[in-house]
C-alpha positions as CSV (number, residue, x, y, z in Angstrom):
1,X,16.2,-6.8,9.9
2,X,14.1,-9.7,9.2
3,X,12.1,-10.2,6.2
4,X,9.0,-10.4,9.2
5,X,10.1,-7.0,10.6
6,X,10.7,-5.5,7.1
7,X,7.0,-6.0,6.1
8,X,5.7,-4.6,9.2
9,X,8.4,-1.5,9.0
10,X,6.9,-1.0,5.3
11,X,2.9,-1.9,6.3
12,X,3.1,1.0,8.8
13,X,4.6,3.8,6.7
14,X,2.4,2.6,4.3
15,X,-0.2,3.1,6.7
16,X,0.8,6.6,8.3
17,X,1.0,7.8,4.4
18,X,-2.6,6.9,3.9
19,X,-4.0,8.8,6.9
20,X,-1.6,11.6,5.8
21,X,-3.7,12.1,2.7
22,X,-6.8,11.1,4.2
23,X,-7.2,13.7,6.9
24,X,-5.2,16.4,3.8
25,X,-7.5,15.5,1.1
26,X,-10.0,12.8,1.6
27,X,-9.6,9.5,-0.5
28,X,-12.9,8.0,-2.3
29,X,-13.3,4.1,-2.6
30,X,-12.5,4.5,-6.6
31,X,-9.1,6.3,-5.7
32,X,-8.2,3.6,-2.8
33,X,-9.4,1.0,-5.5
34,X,-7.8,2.0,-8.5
35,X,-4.9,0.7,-10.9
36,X,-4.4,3.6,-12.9
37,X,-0.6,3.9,-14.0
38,X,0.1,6.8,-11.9
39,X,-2.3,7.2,-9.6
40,X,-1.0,7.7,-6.0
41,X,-2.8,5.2,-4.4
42,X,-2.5,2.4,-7.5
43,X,-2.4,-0.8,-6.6
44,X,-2.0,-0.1,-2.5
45,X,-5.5,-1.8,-1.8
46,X,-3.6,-5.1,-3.1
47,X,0.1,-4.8,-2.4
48,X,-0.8,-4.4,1.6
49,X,-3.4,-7.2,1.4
50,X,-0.5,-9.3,-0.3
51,X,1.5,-8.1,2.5
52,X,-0.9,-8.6,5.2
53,X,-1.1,-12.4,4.0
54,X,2.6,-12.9,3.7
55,X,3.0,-11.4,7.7
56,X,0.1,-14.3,8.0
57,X,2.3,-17.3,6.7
58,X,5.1,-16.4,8.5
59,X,3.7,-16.3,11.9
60,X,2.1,-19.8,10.9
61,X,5.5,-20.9,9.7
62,X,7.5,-19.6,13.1
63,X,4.2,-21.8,15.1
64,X,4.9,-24.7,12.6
65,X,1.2,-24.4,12.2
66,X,-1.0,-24.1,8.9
67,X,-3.9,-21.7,7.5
C-alpha cells in the first residue's frame, strides 16, 4: 500500500472512531480541541488536518501541479 492509500486507510478509521464517540457520548469543541496528555481526542484536530494537507501535496505532486 501506498503512502497516498495509507493516509486515507488511517483518515477514515480515524473518522468512523470519531462518530463512534460522538453519537455514544457527545464531544464538546474543548475536548475535539484539546492537547491534554491523555485525553482521547488529543491532538486529533491537528494530526488529521496535517494529514489532510499531506493527501493535498500528493495529489498536486502525481498532477505535477503546485498549491
Amino acid at each position: 500500500m501506498n503512502e497516498k492509500q495509507k493516509l486515507i486507510q488511517e483518515m477514515l478509521a480515524m473518522q468512523k472512531k470519531l462518530i463512534a464517540k460522538e453519537q455514544a457520548e457527545g464531544i464538546d469543541s474543548e475536548e475535539f480541541y484539546s492537547t491534554e496528555e491523555g485525553a482521547e481526542l488529543a491532538g486529533y484536530q491537528a494530526k488529521y488536518a496535517e494529514m489532510a494537507n499531506r493527501l493535498v501535496d500528493i495529489a498536486h505532486e502525481e498532477k505535477g501541479s503546485h498549491r
